[in-house]
N, C-alpha and C positions, 0 to 999 in steps of 0.2 A: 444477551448483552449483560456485561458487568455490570453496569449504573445506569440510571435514566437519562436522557439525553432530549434535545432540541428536536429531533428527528420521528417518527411512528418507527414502531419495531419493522412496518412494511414498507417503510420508504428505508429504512435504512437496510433493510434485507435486496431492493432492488438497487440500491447504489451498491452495495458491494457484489450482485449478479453484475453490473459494468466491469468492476474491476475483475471479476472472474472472467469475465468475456476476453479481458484485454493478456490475463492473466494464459490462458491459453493460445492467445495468438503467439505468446511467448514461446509459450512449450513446441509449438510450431513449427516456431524457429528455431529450436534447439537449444533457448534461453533457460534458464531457469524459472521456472513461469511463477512470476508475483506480478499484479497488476494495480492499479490503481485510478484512481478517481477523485478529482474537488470538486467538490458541490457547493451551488450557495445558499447563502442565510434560506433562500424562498425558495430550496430546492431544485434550481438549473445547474445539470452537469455541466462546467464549465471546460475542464481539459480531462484527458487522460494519460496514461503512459504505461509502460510495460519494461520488464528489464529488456537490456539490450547492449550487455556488455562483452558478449560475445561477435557481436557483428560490427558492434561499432570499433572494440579493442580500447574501448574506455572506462576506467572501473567506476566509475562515477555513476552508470548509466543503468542506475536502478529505477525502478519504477515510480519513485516517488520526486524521487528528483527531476524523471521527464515529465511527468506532471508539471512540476511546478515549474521549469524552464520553459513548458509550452504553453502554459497561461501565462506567465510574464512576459515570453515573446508576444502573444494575443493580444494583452490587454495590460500590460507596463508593470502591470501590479498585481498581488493577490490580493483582491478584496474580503475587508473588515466580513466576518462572518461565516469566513469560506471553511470548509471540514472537509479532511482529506479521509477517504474509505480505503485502505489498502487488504492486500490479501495474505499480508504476511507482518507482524509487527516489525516495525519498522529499527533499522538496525542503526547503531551511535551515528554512523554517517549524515544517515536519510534524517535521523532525526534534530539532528545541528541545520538540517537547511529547510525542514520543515517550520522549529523554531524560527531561523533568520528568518522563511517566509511570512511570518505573524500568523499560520496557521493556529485553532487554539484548540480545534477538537478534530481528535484522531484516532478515525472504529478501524479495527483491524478483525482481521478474521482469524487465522492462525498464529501462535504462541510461538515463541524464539527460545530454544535453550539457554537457562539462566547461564549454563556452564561456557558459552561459546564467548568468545574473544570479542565481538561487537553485538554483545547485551548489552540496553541501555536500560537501566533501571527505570521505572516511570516516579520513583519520589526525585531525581533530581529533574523533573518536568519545572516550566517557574510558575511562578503562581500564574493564574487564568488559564492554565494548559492543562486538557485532562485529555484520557485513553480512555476507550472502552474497548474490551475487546468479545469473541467468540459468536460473529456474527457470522453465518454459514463457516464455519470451523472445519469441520468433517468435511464440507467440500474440498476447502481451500487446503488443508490436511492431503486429501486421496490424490490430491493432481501433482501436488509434491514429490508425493510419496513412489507415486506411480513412472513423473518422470525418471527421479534416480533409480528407481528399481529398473527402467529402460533401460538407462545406460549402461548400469551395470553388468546387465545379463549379457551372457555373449550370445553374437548371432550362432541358430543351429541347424 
């Protein structure tokens, strides 16, 4: 992890194991596999989500935002203290509705090319909102890697 955090290095390595879990059900499906998880202040996984914008045909339907859709349909609200663990840093999208959630702390595992067209910088975070990132990295890294490298191959 980048910075120290509200979290144990082992609790926070087992909340993003969740999002890696969910994060494969993805690849499963033929998603792109990012997965994700909010937890609260006292450490209950509250929702999860997974992309699924291939099945659903909605670009929206990245993991972080079904997350958060599915704890707000649950429970109206994200509650004051809640931290979202995902398995990919989160991209300008995810992170406009992470912010509107009042989310304010957000570990990611895998790193986003600064070059790519939805980099969102973490200095324009606002204030009270911090990142940490490279929490199982190398995982959330191989399963990426490994999905495109599927795809790409041709059947032989």
């Amino acid at each position: 992890m980048s910075r120290p955090s509200d979290f144990s290095y082992n609790d926070a390595v087992k909340y993003m194991e969740a999002a890696l879990a969910e994060a494969r059900l993805a690849a499963g499906a033929l998603e792109v596999p990012v997965g994700a998880a909010i937890v609260s202040g006292d450490g209950r996984i509250l929702a999860k989500g997974r992309n699924d914008t291939v099945s659903t045909g909605h670009i929206h339907g990245h993991a972080e935002i079904n997350a958060i859709n599915r704890l707000i349909a649950e429970n109206g609200r994200v509650p004051e203290g809640a931290s979202l663990f995902v398995t990919l840093r989160p991209c300008t999208m995810c992170m406009g509705a992470i912010i509107s959630s009042g989310i304010r702390r957000i570990y990611y595992a895998a790193g986003r090319d600064p070059s790519a067209g939805d980099y969102f910088p973490l200095t324009l975070l606002p204030v009270g909102t911090e990142a940490f990132g490279g929490i199982l990295e190398d995982e959330a890294r191989e399963l990426l890697e490994n999905f495109f490298r599927e795809l790409r191959t041709p059947d032989t």
